[in-house]
N, C-alpha and C positions, 0 to 999 in steps of 0.2 A: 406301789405294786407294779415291778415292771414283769409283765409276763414274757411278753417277747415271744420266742418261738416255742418255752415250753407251755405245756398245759396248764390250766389254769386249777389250783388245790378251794375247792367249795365246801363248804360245812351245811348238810341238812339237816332241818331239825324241823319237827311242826305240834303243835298239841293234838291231844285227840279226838277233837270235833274238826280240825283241819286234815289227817292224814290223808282220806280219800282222797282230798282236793290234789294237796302234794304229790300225791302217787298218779296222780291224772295229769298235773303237770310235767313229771316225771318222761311218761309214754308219750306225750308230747312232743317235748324235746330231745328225746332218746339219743336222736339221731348226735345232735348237737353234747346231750350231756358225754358222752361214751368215749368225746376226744378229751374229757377231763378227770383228775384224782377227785374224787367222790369221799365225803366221810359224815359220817350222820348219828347220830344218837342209833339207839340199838333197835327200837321200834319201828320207826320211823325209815329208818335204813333198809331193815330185814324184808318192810312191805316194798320198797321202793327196789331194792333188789329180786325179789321174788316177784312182782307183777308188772315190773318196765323193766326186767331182766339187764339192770346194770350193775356192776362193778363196784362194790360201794363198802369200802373201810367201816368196818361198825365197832362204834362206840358204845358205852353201858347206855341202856334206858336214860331218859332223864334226869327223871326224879332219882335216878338211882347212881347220879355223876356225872351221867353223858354228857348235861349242858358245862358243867366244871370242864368235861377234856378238850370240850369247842373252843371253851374258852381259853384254856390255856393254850392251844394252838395257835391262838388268834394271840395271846401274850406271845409267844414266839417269833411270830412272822411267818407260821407255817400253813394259814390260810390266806385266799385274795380275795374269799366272798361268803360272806353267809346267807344263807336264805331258811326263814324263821316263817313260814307262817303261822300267824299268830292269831289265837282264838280271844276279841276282846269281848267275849260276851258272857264265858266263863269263867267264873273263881279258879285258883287254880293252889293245892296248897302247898309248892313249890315256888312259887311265884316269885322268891328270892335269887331262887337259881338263873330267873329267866333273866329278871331285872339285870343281874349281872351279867351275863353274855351280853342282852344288847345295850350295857354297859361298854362291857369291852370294847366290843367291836365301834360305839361310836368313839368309844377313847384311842384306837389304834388304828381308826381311821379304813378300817375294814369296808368294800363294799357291803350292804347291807338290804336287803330285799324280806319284806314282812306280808306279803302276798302274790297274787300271781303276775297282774301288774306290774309291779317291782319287781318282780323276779327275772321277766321276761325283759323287762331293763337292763339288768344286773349281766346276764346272757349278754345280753347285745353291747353291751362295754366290755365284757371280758372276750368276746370274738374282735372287736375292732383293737383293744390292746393288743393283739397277737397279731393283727396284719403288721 
């Protein structure tokens, strides 16, 4: 993943007992998220768009594909980070979709952030890549 001087391509995705959290992270780091290409599953996105007012490529729902188009981005080369948080306390009954993405992503070696913690890692390597 050499970012270099351009912006860094993120994939957001969260279940639905994490969106809040994600969209709180979101407003957070606004400042920081807003230098980078933003792409999210279609929920997920639409809140993170509409309530931290960023920029944000939307992909179908989930369950309805969206984790398939992250992932194939991420088969691509057209991601440098995903950030998934991840509900482990719920069933979920897609859970095949999910498995797969953070399949991919540890198969191709993608940055990879599963809550907030990590996410705010994930940030902070992808700013120091670009110095």
């Amino acid at each position: 993943m050499a970012v270099g001087a351009m912006m860094a391509r993120i994939g957001l995705v969260a279940h639905d007992d994490k969106k809040a959290e994600m969209v709180e992270w979101a407003k957070r780091h606004s400042d920081r998220l807003c230098r980078h290409e933003l792409f999210a599953t279609g929920t997920t996105g639409g809140r993170i768009r509409d309530e931290a007012k960023l920029e944000v490529y939307l992909f179908k729902s989930g369950p309805l594909g969206g984790d398939q188009q992250l992932g194939a981005r991420i088969a691509d080369g057209g991601l440098d980070a995903l950030v998934f948080f991840i509900d482990p306390l719920t069933a979920l009954p897609h859970d095949v979709d999910v498995k797969a993405l953070t399949r991919l992503a540890t198969l191709y070696g993608t940055l990879f952030a599963c809550n907030r913690a990590t996410a705010d890692a994930v940030l902070m390597a992808l700013e120091a890549e670009k110095r």
